[in-house]
C-alpha positions as CSV (number, residue, x, y, z in Angstrom):
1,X,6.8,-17.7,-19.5
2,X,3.0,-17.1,-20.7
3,X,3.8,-19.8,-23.4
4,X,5.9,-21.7,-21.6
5,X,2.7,-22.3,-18.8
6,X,0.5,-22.5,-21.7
7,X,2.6,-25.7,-22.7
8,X,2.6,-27.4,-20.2
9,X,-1.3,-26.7,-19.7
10,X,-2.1,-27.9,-23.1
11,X,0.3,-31.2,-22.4
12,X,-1.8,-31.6,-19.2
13,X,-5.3,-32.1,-21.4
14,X,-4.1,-34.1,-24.0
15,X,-2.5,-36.9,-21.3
16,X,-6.0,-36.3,-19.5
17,X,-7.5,-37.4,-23.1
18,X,-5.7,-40.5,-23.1
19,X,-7.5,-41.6,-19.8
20,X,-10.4,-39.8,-19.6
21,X,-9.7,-37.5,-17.3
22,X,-10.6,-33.8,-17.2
23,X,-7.9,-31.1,-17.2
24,X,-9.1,-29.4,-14.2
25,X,-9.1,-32.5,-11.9
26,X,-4.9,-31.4,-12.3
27,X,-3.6,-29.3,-10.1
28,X,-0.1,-27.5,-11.3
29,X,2.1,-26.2,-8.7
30,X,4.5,-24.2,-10.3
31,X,8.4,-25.0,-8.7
32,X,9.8,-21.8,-8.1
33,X,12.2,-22.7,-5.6
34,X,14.8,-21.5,-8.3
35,X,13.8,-18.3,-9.4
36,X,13.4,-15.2,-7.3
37,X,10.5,-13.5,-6.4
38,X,10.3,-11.2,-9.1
39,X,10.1,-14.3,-11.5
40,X,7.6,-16.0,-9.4
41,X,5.1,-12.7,-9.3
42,X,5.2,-13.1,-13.0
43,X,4.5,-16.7,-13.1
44,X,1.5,-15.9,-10.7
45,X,0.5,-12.8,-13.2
46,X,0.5,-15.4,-16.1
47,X,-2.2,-17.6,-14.4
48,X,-0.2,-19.5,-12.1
49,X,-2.4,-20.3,-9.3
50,X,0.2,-22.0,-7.0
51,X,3.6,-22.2,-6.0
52,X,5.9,-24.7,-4.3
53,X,8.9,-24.0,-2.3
54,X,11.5,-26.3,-0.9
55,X,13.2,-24.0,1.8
56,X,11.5,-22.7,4.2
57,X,13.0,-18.9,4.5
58,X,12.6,-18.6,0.7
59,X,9.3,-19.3,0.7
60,X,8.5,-16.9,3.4
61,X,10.5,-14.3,1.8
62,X,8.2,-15.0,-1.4
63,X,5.2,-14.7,0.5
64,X,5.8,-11.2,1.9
65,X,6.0,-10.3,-1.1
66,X,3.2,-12.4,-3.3
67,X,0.9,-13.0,-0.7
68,X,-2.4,-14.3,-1.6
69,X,-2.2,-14.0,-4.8
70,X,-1.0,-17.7,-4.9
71,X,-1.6,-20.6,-2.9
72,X,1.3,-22.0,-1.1
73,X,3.2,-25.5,-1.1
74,X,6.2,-26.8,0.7
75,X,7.5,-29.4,-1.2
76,X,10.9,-30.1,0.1
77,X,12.4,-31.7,3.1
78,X,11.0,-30.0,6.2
79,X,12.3,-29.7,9.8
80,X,11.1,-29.0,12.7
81,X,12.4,-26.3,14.1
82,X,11.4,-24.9,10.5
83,X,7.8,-25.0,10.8
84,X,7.3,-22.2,12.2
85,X,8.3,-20.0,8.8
86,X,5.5,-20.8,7.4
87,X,3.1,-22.3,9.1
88,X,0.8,-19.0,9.4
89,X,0.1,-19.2,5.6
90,X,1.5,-22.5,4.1
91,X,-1.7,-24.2,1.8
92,X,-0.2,-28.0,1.5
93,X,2.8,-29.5,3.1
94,X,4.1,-32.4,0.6
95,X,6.7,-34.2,2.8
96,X,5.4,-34.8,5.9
97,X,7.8,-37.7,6.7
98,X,8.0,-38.5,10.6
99,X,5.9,-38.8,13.7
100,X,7.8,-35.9,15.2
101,X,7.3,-33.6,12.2
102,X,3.9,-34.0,12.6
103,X,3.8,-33.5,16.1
104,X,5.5,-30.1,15.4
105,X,3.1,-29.6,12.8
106,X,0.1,-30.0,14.9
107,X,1.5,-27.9,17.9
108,X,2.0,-25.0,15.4
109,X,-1.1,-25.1,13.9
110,X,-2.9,-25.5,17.3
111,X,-1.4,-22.5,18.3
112,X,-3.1,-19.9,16.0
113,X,-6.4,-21.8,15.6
114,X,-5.6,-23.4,12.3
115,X,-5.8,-27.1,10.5
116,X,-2.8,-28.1,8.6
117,X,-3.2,-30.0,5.2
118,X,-0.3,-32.5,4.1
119,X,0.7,-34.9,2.5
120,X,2.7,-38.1,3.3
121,X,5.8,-38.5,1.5
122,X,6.0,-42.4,0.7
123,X,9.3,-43.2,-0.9
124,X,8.4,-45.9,-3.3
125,X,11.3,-46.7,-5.6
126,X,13.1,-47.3,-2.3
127,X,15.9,-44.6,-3.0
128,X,18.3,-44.5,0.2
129,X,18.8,-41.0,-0.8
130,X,15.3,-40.0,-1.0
131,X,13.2,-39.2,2.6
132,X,9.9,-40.7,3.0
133,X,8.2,-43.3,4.7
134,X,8.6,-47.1,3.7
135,X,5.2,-48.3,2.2
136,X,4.6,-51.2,5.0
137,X,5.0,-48.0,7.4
138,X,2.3,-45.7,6.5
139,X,-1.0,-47.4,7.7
140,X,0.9,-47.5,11.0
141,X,2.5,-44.1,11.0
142,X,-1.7,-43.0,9.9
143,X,-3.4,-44.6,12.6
144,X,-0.8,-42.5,15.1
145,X,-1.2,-39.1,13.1
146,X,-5.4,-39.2,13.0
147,X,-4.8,-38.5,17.0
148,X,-4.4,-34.8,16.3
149,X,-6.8,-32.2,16.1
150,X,-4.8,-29.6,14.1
151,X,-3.4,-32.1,11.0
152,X,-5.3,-33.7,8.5
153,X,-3.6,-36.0,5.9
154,X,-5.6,-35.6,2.5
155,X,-3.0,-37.5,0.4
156,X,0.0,-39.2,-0.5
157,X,3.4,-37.8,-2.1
158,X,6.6,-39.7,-3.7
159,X,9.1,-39.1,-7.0
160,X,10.3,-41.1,-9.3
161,X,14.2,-41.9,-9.5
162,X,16.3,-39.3,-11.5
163,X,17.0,-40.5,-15.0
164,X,13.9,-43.0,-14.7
165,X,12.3,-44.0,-18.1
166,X,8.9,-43.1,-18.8
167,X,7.7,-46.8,-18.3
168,X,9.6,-47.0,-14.6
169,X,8.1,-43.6,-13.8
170,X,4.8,-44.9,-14.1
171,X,5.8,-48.0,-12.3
172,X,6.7,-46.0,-9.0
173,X,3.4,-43.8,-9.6
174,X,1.2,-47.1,-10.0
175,X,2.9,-48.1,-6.6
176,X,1.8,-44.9,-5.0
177,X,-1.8,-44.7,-6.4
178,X,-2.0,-48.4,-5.3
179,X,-1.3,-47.9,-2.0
180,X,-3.6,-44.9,-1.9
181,X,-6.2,-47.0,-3.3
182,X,-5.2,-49.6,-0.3
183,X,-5.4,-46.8,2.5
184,X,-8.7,-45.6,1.3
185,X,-11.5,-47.9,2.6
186,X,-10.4,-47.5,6.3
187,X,-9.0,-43.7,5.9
188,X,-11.3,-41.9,3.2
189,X,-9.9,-38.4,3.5
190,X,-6.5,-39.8,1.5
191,X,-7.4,-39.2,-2.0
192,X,-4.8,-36.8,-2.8
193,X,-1.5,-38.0,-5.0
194,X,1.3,-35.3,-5.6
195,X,3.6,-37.0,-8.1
196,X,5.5,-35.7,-11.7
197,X,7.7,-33.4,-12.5
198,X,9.0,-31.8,-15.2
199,X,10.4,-34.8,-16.8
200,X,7.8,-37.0,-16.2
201,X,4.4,-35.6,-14.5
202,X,2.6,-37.1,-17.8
203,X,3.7,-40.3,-17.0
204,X,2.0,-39.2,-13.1
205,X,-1.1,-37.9,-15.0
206,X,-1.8,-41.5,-16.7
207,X,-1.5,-43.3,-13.8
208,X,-3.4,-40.9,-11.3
209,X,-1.9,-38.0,-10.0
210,X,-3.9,-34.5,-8.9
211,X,-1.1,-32.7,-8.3
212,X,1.9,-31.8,-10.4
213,X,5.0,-29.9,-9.9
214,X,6.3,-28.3,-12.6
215,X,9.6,-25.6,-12.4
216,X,12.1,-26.2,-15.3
217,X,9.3,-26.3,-17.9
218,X,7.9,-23.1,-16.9
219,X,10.9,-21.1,-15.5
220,X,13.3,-22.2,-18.2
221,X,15.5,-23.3,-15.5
């Protein structure tokens, strides 16, 4: 795993190279909705700064365990009778995906004094298996969200289409980073862009993303 994380690190600065971008602007969530706990304490003891999780009893589970030691991400779908699992210690919510998600969200966090970081999940290649907002929906679904006290959007999140080519990838990541760049005038906290995986986050990295999640490349899964 220790070379396996230092792969995908070293792949990381030499797609920043191409664009001029520094390493450490990256962020690398490491996927380890996959592997159990055991697996993801060594990921974390091999430098792994952050994990993301996709269910929500997992993750806890994880946590009790980890703690700390990493920061936390919930990257899969999320509902609302679920946010309560992890809303005492969950770092960045990726799919934040409906008004009444983030109503939940907000009532949660109001409740033990905190303010909830997330991410809208945009889905962009228009996949009607894929969750997420329609593009034309978000400055709308924004202007309702900024109403709460206990939710703050920093950024955006989508994926590409499974089996995409490198070129269509970036396609769907232009879209995103677009539309981020669109938001920003009237809603400056949305700089954030979660997109990439393991098959394509270098194809993210050229065309703007700050956050990556990586599982197969690291766990070997």
């Amino acid at each position: 795993m220790v070379n396996n994380i230092k792969s995908v690190k070293e792949r990381i600065a030499a797609t920043c190279a191409q664009v001029g971008r520094r390493p450490d602007e990256i962020k690398m969530v490491a996927v380890s909705k996959t592997v159990d706990t055991i697996k993801a304490l060594e990921a974390v003891q091999a430098g792994v700064t952050d994990l993301g999780e996709n269910r929500t009893a997992e993750m806890a589970a994880k946590y009790r365990f980890i703690g700390d030691k990493a920061k936390w991400h919930f990257i899969g779908h999320l509902q609302k009778n679920k946010v309560k699992k992890i809303i005492n210690f969950v770092d960045l919510i990726h799919s934040l995906d409906s008004l009444s998600l983030a109503e939940e969200i907000d009532t949660r966090a109001r409740q033990i004094n905190k303010v909830q970081p997330a991410l809208i999940e945009l889905n962009i290649s228009g996949e009607k298996s894929k969750y997420g907002l329609h593009p034309d929906e978000v400055f709308a679904f924004i202007k309702e969200v900024n109403n709460f006290t206990n939710l703050k959007i920093v950024g955006l999140m989508t994926m590409a289409p499974w089996g995409a080519s490198f070129e269509q990838a970036r396609q769907i990541f232009r879209g995103l980073r677009k539309l981020r760049d669109d938001l920003q005038p009237n809603i400056p906290d949305i700089t954030r862009l979660s997109m990439g995986m393991t098959d394509d986050f270098e194809a993210a990295i050229l065309e703007g993303a700050d956050i990556v999640r990586i599982g197969r490349a690291i766990f070997n899964n």
